[in-house]
C-alpha positions in Angstrom: -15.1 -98.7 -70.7 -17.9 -100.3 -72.6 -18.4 -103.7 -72.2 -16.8 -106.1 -75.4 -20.1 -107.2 -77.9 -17.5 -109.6 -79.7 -17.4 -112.6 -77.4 -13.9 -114.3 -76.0 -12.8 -118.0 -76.0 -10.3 -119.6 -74.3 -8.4 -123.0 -74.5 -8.2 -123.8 -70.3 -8.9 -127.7 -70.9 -6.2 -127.7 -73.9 -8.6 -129.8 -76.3 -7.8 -129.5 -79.9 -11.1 -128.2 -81.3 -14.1 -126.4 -79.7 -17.1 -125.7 -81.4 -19.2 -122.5 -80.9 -22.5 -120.5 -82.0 -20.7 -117.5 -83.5 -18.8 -116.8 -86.4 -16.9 -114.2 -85.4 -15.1 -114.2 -81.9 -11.9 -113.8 -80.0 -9.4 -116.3 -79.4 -7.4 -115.5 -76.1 -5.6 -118.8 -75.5 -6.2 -119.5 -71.7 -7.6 -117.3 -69.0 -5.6 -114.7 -68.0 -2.6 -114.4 -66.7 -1.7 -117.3 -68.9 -4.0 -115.6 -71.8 -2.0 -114.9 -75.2 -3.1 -111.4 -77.6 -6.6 -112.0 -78.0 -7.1 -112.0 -81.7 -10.5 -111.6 -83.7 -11.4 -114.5 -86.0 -13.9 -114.8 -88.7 -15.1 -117.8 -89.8 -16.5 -116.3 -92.8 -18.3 -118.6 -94.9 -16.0 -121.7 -94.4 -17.8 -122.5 -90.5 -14.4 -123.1 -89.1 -10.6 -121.1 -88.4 -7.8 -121.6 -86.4 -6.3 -119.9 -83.8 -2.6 -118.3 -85.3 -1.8 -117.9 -81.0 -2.5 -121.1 -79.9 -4.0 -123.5 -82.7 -7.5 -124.0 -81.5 -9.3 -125.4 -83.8 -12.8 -123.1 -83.8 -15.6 -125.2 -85.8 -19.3 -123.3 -85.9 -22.5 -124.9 -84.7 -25.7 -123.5 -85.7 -27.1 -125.5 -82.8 -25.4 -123.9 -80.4 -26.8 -120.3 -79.2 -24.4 -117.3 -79.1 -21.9 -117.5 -76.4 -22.4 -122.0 -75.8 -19.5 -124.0 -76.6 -18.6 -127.6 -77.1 -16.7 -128.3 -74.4 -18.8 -126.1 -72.2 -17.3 -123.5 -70.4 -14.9 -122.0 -73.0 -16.3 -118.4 -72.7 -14.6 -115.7 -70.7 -16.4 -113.8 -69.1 -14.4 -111.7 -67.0 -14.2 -108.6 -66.5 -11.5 -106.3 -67.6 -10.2 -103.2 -65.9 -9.7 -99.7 -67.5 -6.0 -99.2 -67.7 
């Protein structure tokens, strides 16, 4: 199985927004097994969505590189297993 390009956030500290380097990502709530269905956002040209899962509020940052977040450590990266 080939490796995801879209990165994955999750929620783990519960904070109410978390801001990030991409536009277009995938929610998953909290890290597995506590994860909800990860769902792709686009931020399109507003710079911000919520999460329909879990309400995250997802703000973009043009500051931050690719896969950083604001709190740090919001990106999964697990691995996931072939089913």
């Amino acid at each position: 199985m080939a490796a995801s390009l879209v990165p994955h956030f999750c929620n783990d500290q519960g904070v109410g927004k978390i801001t990030i380097g991409v536009k277009e990502f995938q929610c998953m709530g909290a890290r597995p097994p506590f994860d909800h269905p990860h769902v792709f956002l686009d931020m399109g040209a507003s710079g911000d969505t919520l999460c329909p899962y879990c309400s995250t509020h997802y703000v973009y940052d043009p500051q931050l590189h690719g896969p950083e977040s604001d709190p740090p450590g919001c990106l999964f990266e697990g691995t996931q297993k072939a089913a």
